[in-house]
N, C-alpha and C positions, 0 to 999 in steps of 0.2 A: 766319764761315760754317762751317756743319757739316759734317763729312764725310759720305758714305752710310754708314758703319759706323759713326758716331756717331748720326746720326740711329735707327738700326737702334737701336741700344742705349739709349738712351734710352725710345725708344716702348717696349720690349722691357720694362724697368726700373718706368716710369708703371703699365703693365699687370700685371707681376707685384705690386707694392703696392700698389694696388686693390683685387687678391682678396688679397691676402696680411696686410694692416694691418703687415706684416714687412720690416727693412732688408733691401732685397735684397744680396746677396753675390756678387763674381765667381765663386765657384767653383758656386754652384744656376745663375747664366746660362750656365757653360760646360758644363753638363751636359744643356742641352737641345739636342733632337734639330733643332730650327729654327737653331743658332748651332753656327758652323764656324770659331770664331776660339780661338787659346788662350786659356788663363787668362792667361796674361802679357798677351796683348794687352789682354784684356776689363779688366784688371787697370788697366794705363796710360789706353785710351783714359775710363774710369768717371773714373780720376783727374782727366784733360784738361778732362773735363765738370763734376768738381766744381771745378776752378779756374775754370772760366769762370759757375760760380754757375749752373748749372743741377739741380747737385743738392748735396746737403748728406749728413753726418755723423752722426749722434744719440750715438754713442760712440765716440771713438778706435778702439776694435777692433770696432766691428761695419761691417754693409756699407752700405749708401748707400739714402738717400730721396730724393723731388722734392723744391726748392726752390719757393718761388714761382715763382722765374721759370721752372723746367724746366715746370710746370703750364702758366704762362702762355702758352711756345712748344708745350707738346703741345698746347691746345685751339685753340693758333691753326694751327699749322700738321701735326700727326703724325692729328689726334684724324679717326676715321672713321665714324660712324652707325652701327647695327648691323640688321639684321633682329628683328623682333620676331617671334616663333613664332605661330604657326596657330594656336591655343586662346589666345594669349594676342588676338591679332587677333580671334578666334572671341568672342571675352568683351567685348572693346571694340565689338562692330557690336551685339553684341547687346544691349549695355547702353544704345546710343543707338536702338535701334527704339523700346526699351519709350514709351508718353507719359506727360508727365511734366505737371502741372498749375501749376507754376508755373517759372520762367526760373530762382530761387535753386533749386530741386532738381536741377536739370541741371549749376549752378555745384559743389554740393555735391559731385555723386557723381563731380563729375570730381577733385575733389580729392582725394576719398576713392579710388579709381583709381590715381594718381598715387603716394601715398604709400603705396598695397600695393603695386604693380608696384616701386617703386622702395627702399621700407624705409626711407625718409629723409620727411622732414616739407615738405608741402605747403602752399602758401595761395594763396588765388583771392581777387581784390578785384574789386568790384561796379564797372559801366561809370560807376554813378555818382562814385565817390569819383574818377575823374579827370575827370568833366565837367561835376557839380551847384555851380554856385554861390550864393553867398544873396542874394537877390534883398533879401528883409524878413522883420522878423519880429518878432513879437508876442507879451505877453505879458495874458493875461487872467486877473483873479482868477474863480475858480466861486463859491465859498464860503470860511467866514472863513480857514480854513487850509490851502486849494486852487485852483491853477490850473493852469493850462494855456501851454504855449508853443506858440505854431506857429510854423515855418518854411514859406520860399516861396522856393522858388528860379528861377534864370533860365532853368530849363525849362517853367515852370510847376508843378513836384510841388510838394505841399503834403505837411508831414507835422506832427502833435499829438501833444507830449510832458506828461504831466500829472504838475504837480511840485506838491511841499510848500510852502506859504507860511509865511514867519517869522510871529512874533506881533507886531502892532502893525505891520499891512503898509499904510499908508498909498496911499493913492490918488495922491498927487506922488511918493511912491518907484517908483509902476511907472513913473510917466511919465518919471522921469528915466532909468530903468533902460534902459527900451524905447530910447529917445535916444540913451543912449550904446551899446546892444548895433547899433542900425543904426547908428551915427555908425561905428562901430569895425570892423564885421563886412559891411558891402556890397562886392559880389561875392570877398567869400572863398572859396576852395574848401571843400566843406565836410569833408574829410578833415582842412582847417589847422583849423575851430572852435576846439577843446578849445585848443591850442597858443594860439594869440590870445588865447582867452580869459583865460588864465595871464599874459601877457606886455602885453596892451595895455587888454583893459577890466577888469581887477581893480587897477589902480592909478587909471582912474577914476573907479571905482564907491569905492575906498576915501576918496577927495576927495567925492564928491557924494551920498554913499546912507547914512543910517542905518543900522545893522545890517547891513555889507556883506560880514562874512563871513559870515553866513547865506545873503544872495543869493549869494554866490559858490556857497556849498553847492546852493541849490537851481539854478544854472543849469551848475552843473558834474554834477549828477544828468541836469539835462536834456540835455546837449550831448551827453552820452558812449553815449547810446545810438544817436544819428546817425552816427556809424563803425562799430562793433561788430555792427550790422546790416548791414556791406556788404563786410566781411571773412570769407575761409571758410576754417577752419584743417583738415586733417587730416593725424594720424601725428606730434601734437605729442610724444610719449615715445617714439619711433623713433632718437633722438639716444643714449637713453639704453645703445641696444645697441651704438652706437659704441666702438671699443675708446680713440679719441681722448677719450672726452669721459665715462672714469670717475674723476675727479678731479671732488669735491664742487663745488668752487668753478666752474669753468669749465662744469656743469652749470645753476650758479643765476645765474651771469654770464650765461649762453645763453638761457633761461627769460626773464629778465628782460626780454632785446632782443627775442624772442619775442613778447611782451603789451607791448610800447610802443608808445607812437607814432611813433619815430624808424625803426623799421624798416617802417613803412607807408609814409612819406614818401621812405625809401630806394626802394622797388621801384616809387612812382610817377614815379619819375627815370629812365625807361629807354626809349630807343629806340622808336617809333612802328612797327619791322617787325624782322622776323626773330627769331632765337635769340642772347641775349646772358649772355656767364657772367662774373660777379665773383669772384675769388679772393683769401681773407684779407683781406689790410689793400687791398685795393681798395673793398673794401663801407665801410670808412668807419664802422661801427660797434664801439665798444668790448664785446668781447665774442663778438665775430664774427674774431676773428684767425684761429682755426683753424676758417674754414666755407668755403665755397663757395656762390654763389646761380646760378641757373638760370631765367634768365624769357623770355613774352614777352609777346601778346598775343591775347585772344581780340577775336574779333568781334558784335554783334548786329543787323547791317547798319543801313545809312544813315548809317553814321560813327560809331557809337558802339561802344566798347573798355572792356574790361576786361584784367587783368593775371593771367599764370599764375606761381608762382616755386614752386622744389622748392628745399630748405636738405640740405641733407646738408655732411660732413665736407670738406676741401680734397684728400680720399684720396675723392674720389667716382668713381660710374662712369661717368664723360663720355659716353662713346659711347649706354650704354644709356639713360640720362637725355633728353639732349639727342632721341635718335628720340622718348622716350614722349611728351617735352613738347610736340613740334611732332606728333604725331600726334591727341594728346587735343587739341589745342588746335584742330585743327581741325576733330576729330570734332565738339567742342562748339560750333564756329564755325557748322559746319554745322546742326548739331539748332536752333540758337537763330536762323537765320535761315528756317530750314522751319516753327520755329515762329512768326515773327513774319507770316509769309504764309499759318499755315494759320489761313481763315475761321473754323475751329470753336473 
C-alpha cells in the first residue's frame, strides 16, 4: 500500500515525463512550488518506489522513469480525464454537423481527429470486421484469364473481387477450389480470411489443385482487399517524432506491427464497453514493447460496433488521450446513429 506522499510523487513523476520524454530527478521535483517535501525526503521516498518496481533507472546517475508497472497503477488508479478546450470542442461539434455521404467518411475523419488532437497514430476498424462472417463463396471464371470471387456473408453483404486466372485454369480446378475454400472458410470471421488462408487451405489446395501456387497467388490478391477496406489508419508517421522510437530498428519493428495482421486481431480482442489501455509487453505483440494502445468502441445502433485505438509511446498522455478517445467516439457514435435514422 502507498503512502499519500508516495502516491503524490509518483503521479507528480508520470506527469513530469509525459511532457518531458526526461528522467525526472529529486532535485527539478523539490523545486516545484506544488511540493513541500525536502530533497532528502523526495530523494528516499522515489527510492522506496523504485524498489517496490514502480519506477525504474535508465543510468546509475541519472533520475528516475515509470516502470510498467508504475504506468499500470497510474492509469488504474492516479490517472484523471482532463478538459478539452472550447476551440478544441468548437472544431469537434462542428466537424460532426457537416453531412457526410457515406458512414466510412465519418469513420475517417474521426481518425484523422484523433491523431491531430493527439500526435500519436490512430486506427478505426469497420463494424464489419467484428461481425461479418462468410457465409459462401464463389468463384467464377469471366474470360480465359479472368474472374471473379464473390463473398457472402452471414449478413447477407455480398461483395466481388476480380482476380487473375492462372493459364490452363481447368473447369474441375475451380470446382475443387471452390470446395475446399467453403469446406475451410464457413463462418469465419472475415478479418481471420487471409490468416486461414495461409494456415488451412493452402495445404489443401497444395494436395488437390494443379497449379496451386498460382491459385494461392490469385486468392491471396483476392482476400486482402476484404480487410484493407475496413481498417482506417491516421498519423501513421506521428511515431516518427517520438523521442522513444529514433532508433532505426524499433522504427521498422513498429511499421511492420502497424500493416499486419496480428495487430488487427489484437484490437479486436477488447472489451464490449468502456475505455481500455494496454501497456508494453501487455499488448502481446513483438515490436510493440515500448507502445501503449488506447481503445474502445463505437456504435451504429441496433448492435452493431466498430473499434477506436490511438498507439502512441508507453510515455503517453493518458489523461488527454483517454477524454479524446471517449469523446470522439461518441461524437461519431452519435452522427452514425442520426444517420442511420435520417430518411434522406
Amino acid at each position: 500500500m502507498l503512502t499519500e506522499r508516495q502516491l503524490f510523487l509518483l503521479q507528480l513523476l508520470v506527469n513530469d515525463y509525459i511532457v518531458s520524454a526526461e528522467p525526472v530527478g529529486s532535485r527539478s521535483i523539490a523545486k516545484r512550488d506544488d511540493v513541500h517535501f525536502s530533497p532528502a525526503t523526495i530523494r528516499n521516498e522515489l527510492a522506496d518506489l523504485e524498489e517496490m518496481g514502480f519506477l525504474e533507472k535508465t543510468h546509475l546517475s541519472s533520475g528516475r522513469v515509470p516502470s510498467e508497472k508504475g504506468y499500470r497503477f497510474y492509469v488504474d488508479h492516479l490517472l484523471s480525464p482532463v478538459r478539452l478546450s472550447e476551440s478544441e470542442m468548437g472544431n469537434i461539434r462542428q466537424t460532426y454537423r457537416k453531412q457526410f455521404s457515406e458512414k466510412e467518411d465519418l469513420i475517417r475523419i474521426t481518425a484523422k481527429l484523433l491523431s491531430e488532437f493527439t500526435s500519436y497514430t490512430s486506427i478505426m476498424l469497420g463494424p464489419e470486421l467484428l461481425e461479418m462472417k462468410l457465409k459462401h463463396i464463389q468463384l467464377v471464371k469471366l474470360t480465359e484469364n479472368q474472374g471473379v470471387l464473390i463473398f457472402v456473408t452471414d449478413t447477407g453483404h455480398v461483395e466481388n473481387r476480380v482476380v487473375a486466372f492462372p493459364d490452363e485454369f481447368a473447369a474441375e480446378d475451380i470446382e475443387k477450389i471452390v470446395n475446399i475454400l467453403n469446406d475451410k472458410l464457413i463462418n469465419v470471421p472475415l478479418y481471420d480470411l487471409q490468416n486461414r488462408l495461409q494456415d488451412e487451405v493452402k495445404a489443401a489446395l497444395r494436395e488437390n489443385v494443379r497449379n496451386y501456387k498460382q491459385v494461392m497467388t490469385l486468392l491471396t490478391s483476392g482476400f486482402k482487399k476484404n480487410e484493407s477496406d475496413r481498417v482506417f489508419y491516421s498519423g501513421k508517421s506521428n511515431m516518427l517524432t517520438q523521442p522513444e522510437f529514433q532508433d532505426v530498428n524499433k522504427i521498422i519493428s513498429f511499421f511492420n506491427v502497424l500493416e499486419g495482421k496480428d495487430l488487427v486481431r489484437e484490437l479486436l480482442n477488447i472489451p464490449p464497453s468502456g475505455v481500455h489501455i494496454r501497456i508494453g509487453k501487455e499488448i502481446k505483440l513483438s515490436g510493440f514493447e515500448d507502445c501503449s494502445i488506447i481503445t474502445t468502441n463505437y456504435s451504429l445502433g441496433e448492435g452493431h460496433v466498430g473499434t477506436v485505438a490511438v498507439i502512441g509511446p508507453k510515455r503517453m498522455a493518458y489523461p488527454r488521450v483517454v477524454t479524446l478517445i471517449d469523446v470522439l467516439s461518441r461524437s461519431l457514435s452519435q452522427s452514425l446513429t442520426d444517420k442511420e435514422h435520417d430518411p434522406h
